[in-house]
LOMAR-989218 format. One record per residue (C-alpha): residue in one letter; x, y, z. Coordinates in Angstrom, 3 decimals. Layout:
N
<'A'; <X; Y; Z>>
...
END
This chain:
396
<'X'; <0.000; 0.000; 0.000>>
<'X'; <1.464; 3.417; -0.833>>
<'X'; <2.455; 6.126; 1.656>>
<'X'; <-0.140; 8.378; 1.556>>
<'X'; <-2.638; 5.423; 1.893>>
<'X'; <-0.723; 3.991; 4.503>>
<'X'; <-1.134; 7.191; 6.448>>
<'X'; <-4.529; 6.864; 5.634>>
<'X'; <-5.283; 3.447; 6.672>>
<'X'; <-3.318; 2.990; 9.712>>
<'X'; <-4.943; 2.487; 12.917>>
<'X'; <-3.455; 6.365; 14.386>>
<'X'; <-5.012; 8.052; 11.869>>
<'X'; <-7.829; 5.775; 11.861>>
<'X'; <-8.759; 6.115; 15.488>>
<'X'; <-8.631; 10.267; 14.873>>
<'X'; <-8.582; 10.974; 11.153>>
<'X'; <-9.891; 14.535; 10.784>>
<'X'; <-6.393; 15.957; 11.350>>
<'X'; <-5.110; 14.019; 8.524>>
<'X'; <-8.798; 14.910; 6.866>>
<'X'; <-8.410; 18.434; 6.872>>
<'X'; <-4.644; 18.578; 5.677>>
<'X'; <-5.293; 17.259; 2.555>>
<'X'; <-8.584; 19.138; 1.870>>
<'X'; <-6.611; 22.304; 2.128>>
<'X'; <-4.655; 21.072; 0.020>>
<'X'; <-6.829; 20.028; -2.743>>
<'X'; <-10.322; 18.682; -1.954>>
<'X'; <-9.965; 16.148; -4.288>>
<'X'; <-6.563; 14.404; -5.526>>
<'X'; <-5.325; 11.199; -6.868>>
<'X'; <-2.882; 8.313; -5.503>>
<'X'; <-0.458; 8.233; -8.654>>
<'X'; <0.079; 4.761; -7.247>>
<'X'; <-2.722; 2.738; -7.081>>
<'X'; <-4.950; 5.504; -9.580>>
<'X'; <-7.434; 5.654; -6.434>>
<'X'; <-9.262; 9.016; -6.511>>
<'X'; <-10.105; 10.735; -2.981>>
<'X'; <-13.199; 13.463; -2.391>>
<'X'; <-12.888; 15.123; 0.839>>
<'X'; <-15.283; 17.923; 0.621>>
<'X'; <-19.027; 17.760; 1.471>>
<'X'; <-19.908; 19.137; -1.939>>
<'X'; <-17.850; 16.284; -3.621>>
<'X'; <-18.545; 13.377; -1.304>>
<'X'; <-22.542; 14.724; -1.801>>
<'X'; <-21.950; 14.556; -5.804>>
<'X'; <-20.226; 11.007; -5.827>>
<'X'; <-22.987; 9.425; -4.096>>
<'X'; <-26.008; 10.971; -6.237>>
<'X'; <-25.119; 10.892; -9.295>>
<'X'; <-25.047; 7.584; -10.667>>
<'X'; <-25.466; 9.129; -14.258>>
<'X'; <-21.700; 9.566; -13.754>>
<'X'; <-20.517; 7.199; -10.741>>
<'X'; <-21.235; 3.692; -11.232>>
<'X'; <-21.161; 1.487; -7.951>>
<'X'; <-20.350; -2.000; -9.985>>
<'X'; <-17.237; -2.482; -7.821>>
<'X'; <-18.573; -5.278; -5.671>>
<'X'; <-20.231; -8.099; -5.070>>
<'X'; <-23.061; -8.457; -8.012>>
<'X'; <-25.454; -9.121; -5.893>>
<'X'; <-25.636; -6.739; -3.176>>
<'X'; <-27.824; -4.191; -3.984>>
<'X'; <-25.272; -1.403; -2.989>>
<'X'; <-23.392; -3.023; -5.993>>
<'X'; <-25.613; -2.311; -8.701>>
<'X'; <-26.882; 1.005; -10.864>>
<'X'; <-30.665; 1.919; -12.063>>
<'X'; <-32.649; 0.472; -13.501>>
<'X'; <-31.612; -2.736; -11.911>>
<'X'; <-31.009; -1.208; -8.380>>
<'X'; <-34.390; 0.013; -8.473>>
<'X'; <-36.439; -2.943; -8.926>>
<'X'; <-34.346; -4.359; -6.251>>
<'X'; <-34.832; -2.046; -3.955>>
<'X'; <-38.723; -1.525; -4.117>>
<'X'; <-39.079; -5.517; -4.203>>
<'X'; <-37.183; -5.529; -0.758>>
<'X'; <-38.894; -2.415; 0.108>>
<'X'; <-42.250; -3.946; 0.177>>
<'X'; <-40.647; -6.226; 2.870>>
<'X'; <-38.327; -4.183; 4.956>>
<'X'; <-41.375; -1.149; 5.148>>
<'X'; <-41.517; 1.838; 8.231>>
<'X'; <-43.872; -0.152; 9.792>>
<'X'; <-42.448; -3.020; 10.217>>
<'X'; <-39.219; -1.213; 11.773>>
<'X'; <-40.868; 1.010; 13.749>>
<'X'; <-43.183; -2.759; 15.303>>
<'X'; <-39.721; -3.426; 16.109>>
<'X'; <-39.343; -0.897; 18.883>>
<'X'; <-41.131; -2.471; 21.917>>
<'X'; <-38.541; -5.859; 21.522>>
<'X'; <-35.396; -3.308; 20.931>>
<'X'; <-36.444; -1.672; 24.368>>
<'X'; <-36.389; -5.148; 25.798>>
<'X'; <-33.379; -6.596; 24.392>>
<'X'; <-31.257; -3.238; 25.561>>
<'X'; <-32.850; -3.747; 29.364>>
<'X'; <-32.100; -7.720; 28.898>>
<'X'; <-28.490; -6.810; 28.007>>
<'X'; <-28.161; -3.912; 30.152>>
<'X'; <-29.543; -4.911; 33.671>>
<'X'; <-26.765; -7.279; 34.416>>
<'X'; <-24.243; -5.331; 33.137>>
<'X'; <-25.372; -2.429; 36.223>>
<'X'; <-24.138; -5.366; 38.872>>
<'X'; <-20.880; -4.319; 37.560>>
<'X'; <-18.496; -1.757; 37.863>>
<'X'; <-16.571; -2.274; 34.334>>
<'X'; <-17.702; -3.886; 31.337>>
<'X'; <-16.498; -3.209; 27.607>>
<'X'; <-19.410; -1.846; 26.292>>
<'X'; <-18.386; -2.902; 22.626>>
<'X'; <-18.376; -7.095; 23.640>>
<'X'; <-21.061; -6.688; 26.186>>
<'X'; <-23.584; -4.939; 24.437>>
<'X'; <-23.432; -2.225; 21.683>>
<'X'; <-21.987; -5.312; 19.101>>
<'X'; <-24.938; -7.692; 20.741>>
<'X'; <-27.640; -5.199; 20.323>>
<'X'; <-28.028; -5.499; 16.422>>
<'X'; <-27.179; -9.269; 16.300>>
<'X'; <-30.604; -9.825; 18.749>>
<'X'; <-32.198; -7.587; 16.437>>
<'X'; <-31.564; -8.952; 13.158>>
<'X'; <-31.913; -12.571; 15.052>>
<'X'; <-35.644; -11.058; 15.726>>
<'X'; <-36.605; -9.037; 12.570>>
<'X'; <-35.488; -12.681; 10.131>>
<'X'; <-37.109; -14.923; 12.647>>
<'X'; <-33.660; -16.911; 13.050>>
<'X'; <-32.346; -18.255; 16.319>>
<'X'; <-30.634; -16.098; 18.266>>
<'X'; <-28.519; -18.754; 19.081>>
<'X'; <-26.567; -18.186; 15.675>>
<'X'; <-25.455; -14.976; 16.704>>
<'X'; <-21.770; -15.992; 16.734>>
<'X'; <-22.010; -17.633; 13.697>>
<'X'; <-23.281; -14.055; 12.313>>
<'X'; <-20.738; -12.435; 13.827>>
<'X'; <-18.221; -14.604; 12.331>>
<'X'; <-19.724; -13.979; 8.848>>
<'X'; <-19.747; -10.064; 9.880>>
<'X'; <-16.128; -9.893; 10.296>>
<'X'; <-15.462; -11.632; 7.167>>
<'X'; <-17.401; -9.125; 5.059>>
<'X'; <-15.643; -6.782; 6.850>>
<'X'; <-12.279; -7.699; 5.645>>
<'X'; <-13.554; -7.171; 2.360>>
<'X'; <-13.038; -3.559; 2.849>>
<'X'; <-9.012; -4.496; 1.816>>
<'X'; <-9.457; -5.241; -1.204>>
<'X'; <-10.073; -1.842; -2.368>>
<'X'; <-7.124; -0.058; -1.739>>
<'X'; <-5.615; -3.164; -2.088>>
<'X'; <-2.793; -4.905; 0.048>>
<'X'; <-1.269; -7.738; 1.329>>
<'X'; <-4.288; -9.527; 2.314>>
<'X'; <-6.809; -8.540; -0.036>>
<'X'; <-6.318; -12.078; -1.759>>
<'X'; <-7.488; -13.911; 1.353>>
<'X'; <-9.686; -11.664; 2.230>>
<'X'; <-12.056; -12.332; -0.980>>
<'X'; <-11.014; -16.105; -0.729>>
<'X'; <-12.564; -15.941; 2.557>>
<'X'; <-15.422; -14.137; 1.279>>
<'X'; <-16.543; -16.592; -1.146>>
<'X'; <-16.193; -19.324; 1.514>>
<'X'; <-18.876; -17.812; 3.925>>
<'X'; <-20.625; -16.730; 1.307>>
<'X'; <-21.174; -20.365; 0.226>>
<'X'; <-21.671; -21.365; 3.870>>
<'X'; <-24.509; -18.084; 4.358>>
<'X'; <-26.340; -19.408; 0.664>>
<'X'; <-26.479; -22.885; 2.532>>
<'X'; <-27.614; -21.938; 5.641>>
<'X'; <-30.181; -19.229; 3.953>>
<'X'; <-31.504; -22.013; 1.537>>
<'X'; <-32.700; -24.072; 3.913>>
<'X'; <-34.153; -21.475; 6.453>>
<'X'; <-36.219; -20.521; 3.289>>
<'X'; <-37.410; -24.143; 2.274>>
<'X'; <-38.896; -23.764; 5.847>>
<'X'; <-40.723; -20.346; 5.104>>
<'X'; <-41.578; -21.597; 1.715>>
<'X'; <-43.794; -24.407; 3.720>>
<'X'; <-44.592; -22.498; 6.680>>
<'X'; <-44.900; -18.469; 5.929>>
<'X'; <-44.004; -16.940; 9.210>>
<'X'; <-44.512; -13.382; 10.139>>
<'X'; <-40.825; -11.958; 9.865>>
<'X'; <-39.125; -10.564; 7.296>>
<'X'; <-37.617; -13.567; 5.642>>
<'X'; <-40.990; -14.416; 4.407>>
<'X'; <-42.136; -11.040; 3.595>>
<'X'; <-39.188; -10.884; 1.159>>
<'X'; <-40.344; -14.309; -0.079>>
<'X'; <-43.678; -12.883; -0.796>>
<'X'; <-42.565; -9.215; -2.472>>
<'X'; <-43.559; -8.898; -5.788>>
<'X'; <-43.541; -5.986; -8.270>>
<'X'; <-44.078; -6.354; -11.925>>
<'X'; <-44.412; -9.955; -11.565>>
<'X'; <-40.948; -10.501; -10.677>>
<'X'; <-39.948; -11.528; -7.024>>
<'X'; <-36.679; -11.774; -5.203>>
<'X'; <-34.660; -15.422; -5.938>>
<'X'; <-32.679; -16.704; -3.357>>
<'X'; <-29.330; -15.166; -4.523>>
<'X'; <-31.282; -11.490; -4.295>>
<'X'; <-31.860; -12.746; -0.305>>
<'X'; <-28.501; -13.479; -0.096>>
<'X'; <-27.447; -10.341; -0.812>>
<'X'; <-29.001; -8.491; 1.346>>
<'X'; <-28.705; -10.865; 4.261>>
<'X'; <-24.802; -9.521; 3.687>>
<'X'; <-25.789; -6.694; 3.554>>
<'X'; <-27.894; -6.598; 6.966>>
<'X'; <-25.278; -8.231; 8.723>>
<'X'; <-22.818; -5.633; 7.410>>
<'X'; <-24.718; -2.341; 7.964>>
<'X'; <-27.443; -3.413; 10.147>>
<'X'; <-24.505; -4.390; 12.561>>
<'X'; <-21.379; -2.641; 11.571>>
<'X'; <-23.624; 1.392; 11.785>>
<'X'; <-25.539; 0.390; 15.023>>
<'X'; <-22.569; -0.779; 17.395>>
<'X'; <-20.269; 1.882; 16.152>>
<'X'; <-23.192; 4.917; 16.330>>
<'X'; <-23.878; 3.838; 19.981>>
<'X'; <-20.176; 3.530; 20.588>>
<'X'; <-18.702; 6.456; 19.123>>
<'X'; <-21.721; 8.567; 21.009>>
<'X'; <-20.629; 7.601; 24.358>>
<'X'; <-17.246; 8.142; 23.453>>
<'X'; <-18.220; 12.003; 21.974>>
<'X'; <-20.087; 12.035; 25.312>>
<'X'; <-16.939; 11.696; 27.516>>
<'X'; <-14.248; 13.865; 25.506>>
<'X'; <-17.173; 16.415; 25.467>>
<'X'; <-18.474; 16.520; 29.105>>
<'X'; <-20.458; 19.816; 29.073>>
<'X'; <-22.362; 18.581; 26.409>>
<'X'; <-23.507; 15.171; 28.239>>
<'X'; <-24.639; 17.239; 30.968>>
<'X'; <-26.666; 19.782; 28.333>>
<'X'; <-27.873; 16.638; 27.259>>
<'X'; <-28.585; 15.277; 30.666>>
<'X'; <-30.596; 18.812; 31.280>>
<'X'; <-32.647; 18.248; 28.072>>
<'X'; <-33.175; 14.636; 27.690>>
<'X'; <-35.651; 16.133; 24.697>>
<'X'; <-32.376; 16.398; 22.727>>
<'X'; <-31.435; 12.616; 22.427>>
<'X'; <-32.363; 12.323; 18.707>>
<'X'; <-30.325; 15.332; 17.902>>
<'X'; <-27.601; 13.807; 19.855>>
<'X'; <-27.375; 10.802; 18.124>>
<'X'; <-27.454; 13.214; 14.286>>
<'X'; <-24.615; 14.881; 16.102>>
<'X'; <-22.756; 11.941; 16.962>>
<'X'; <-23.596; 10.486; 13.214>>
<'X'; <-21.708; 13.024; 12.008>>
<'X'; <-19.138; 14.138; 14.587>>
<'X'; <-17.781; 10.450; 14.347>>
<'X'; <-19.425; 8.360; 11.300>>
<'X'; <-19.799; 5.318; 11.703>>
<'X'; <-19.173; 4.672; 7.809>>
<'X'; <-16.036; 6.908; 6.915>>
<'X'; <-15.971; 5.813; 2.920>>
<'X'; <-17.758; 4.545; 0.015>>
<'X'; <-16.551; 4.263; -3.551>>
<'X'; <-17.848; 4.979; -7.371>>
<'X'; <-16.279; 4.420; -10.333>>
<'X'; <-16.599; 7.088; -12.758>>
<'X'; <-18.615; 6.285; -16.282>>
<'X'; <-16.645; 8.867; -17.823>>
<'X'; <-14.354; 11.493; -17.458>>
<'X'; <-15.404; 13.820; -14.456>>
<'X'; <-14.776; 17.432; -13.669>>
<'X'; <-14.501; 17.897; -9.529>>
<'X'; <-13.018; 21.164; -7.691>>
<'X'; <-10.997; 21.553; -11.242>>
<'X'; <-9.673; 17.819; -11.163>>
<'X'; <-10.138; 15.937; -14.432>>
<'X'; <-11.164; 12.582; -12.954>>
<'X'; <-10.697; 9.529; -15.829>>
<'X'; <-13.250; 7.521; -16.784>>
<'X'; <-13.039; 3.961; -15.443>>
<'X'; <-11.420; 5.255; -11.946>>
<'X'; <-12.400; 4.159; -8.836>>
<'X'; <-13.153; 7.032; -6.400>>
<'X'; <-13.044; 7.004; -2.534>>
<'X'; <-16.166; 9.366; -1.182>>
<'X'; <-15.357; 10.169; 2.203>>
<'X'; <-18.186; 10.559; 4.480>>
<'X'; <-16.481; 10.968; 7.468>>
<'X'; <-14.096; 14.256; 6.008>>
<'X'; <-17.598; 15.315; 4.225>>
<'X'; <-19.415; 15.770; 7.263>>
<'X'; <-16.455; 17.424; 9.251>>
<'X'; <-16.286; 20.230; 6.233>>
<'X'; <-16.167; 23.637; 7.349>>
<'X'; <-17.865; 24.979; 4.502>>
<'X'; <-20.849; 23.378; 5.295>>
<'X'; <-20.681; 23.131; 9.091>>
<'X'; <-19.651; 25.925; 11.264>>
<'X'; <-17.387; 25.017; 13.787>>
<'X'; <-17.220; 21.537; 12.285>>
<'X'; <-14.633; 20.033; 15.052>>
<'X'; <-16.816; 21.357; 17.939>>
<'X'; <-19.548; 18.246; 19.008>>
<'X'; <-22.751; 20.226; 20.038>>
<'X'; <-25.838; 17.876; 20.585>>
<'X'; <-28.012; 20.745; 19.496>>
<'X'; <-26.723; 21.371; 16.267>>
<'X'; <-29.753; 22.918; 13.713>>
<'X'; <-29.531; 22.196; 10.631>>
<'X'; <-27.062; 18.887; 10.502>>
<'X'; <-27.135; 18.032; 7.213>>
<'X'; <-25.069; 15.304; 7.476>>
<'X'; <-24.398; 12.259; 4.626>>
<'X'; <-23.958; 9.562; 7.448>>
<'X'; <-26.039; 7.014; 6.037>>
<'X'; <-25.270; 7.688; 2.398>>
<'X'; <-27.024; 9.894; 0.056>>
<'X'; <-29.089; 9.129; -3.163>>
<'X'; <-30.599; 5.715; -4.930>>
<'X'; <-27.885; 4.223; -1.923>>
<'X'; <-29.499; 5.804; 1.244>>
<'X'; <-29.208; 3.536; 3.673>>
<'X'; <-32.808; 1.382; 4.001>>
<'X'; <-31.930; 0.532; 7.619>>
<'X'; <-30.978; 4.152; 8.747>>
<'X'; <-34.344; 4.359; 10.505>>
<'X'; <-33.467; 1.214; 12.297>>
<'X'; <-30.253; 2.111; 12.954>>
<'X'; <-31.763; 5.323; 14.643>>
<'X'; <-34.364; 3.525; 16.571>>
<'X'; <-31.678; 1.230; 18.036>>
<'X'; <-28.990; 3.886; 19.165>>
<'X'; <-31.861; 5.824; 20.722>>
<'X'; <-33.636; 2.993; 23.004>>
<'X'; <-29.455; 1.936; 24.238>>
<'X'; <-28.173; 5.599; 25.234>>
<'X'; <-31.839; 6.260; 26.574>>
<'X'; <-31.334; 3.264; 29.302>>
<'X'; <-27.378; 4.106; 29.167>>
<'X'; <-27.593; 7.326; 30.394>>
<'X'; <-30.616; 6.784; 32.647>>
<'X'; <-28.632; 4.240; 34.589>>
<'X'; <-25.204; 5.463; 34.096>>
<'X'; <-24.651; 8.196; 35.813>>
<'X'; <-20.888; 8.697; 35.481>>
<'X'; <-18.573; 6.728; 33.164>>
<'X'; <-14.906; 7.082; 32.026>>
<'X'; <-12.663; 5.215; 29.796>>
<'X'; <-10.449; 2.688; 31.210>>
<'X'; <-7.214; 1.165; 29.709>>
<'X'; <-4.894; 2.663; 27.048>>
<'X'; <-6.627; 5.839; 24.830>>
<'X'; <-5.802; 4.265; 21.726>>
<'X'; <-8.013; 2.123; 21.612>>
<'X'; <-7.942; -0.454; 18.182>>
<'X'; <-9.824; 0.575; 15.634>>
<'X'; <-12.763; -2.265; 14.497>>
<'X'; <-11.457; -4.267; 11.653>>
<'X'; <-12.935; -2.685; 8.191>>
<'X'; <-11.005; -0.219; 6.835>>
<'X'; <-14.794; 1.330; 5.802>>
<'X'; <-16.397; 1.645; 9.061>>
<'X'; <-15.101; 4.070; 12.108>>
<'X'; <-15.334; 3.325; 15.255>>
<'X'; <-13.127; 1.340; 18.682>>
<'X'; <-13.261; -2.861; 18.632>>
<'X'; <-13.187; -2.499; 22.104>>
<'X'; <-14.175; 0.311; 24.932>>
<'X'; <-13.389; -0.725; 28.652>>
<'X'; <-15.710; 1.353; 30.726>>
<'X'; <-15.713; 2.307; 34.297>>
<'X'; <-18.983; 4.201; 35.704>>
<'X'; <-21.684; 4.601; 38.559>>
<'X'; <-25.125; 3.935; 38.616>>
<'X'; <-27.894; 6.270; 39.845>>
<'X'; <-28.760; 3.418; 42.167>>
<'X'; <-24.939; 4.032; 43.381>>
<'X'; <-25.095; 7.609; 43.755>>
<'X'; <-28.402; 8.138; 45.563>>
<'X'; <-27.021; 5.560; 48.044>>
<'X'; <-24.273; 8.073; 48.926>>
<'X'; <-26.274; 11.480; 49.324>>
END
């Protein structure tokens, strides 16, 4: 891997990139990597551009099933058959069980004065609720996991390094494993229709056409990947923007009214998806850089949303911020179909979180290691210490 994608990809500037981030976009907002040809957007205007137009920036640079991987018109089909299934109702049904799984996680955890809130709960969280929205066990968890991590490592491949070769070898092997395990689970709903999503996607239709088993597939990765991968790191990185910014936990604290503005703030303060990539259809004029056709193009959400020409004080987390405009979960045909879920989620855990834990600090080393996919942002692990209220009101 070159230099400046070294510096890019390493863990240091992983862990705190927008240094690095706003270097090189005042520098140039947008610039190339004369070694690998990889094209980088930095500004919000760019990033914003990337992502919509699709007239100009294909996303074939993937798996060909995923729907993330595919243009209009055959991204659009695909999307409104797995729309019909994955609706706002049927997330927002979800809510009562997420409240419950976050107080069946949670409540033992308060017995304890240290837990790492990664392992022993904000990485469980989205595993229960997939488990519950698919109707699968939630004994497979770990065996989810274990898939999750895999498609993680897939995020190598782009830049390109040492592992990248393993790394889709590895792929293809869970992959085959997943179609397996998804073939039969479907046999059963093809039988015996159930009342989760698996057979609601079984049952979409639109024009006729309905989703085969490889269209499932797909977007079982893709749940595991950003169903997962966006909900632990939101609820991680907002207790982390929480403790480096302590006058703005207590604001919070004052106003529990501004929770959902909270969590926009933490979307964007520390996103928990820091790239995507395009690959231009054609040549492509951006800031006054002639971009080739056939390039591949990083868009980087987590420098867009730090951009100071869009957000004042862009480095400063305020859990009030109006307007946050903020490209978090995508923008475009891509938008993120689980970003409401991912919402509801991160709002029900720091809710009970912050009603129970009245004082928490981070234990161990600062630097903590970043989670495994070069993609996502956010720490693998995060020892914490804290109080309860319980604890407190025992002592006044």
């Amino acid at each position: 891997m070159p230099a400046l994608l070294e510096t890019l990809f390493a863990d240091e500037t992983r862990r705190d990139p927008y240094a690095v981030y706003r270097q090189l976009r005042s520098q140039t907002p947008v610039f190339n990597d004369p070694t690998t040809g990889l094209w980088v957007a930095l500004d919000y205007d760019s990033v914003k551009r990337v992502l919509n137009d699709h007239e100009l920036f294909s996303s074939r640079l993937g798996p060909a099933f995923w729907m993330i991987f595919l243009d209009p018109p055959k991204h659009t089909k695909l999307r409104a058959l797995i729309s019909q299934a994955f609706t706002p109702k049927s997330i927002a049904n979800l809510e009562p069980q997420i409240v419950r799984f976050c107080q069946q996680l949670l409540r033992p955890l308060l017995e304890r004065d240290e837990i790492d809130l990664v392992a022993d709960f904000s990485a469980q969280l989205p595993m229960l609720v997939i488990s519950e929205m698919l109707g699968l066990p939630a004994t497979d968890g770990p065996q989810f996991w274990r898939w999750n991590e895999i498609i993680l490592n897939m995020s190598y491949t782009i830049p390109g390094g040492a592992n990248a070769g393993g790394a889709t070898e590895a792929f293809k092997e869970a992959t085959a494993e997943m179609n397996d395990y998804l073939g039969t689970i479907l046999a059963q709903r093809q039988a015996e229709p159930q009342r989760d999503l698996l057979t609601r996607l079984l049952q979409a239709e639109v024009d006729g056409e309905r989703l085969s088993q490889e269209d499932i597939l797909g977007f079982f990765q893709l749940l595991l990947l950003a169903a997962t991968e966006t909900t632990t790191n939101l609820i991680t990185n907002a207790i982390l923007c929480f403790i480096e910014n302590p006058e703005q936990l207590e604001k919070l604290r004052a106003v529990p009214g501004l929770l959902p503005s909270a969590i926009e703030e933490a979307l964007r303060y520390r996103s928990p998806l820091h790239w995507m990539f395009r690959v231009t259809r054609q040549d492509v004029d951006l800031q006054g850089c002639t971009v080739p056709a056939g390039r591949v193009i990083l868009a980087m959400i987590g420098a867009a949303n730090r951009d100071p020409k869009q957000f004042p004080e862009p480095d400063r987390f305020e859990v009030a911020r109006d307007p946050n405009p903020h490209i978090a979960f995508g923008h475009g045909v891509h938008f993120c179909l689980g970003a409401a879920l991912a919402r509801m989620e991160a709002r029900a855990a720091l809710d009970y979180l912050l009603k129970n834990m009245e004082q928490f600090e981070l234990t161990g080393p600062t630097s903590w290691e970043p989670r495994k996919g070069l993609h996502v942002h956010g720490p693998a692990r995060l020892p914490l210490k804290f109080r309860t209220r319980r604890e407190l009101i025992s002592e006044s």
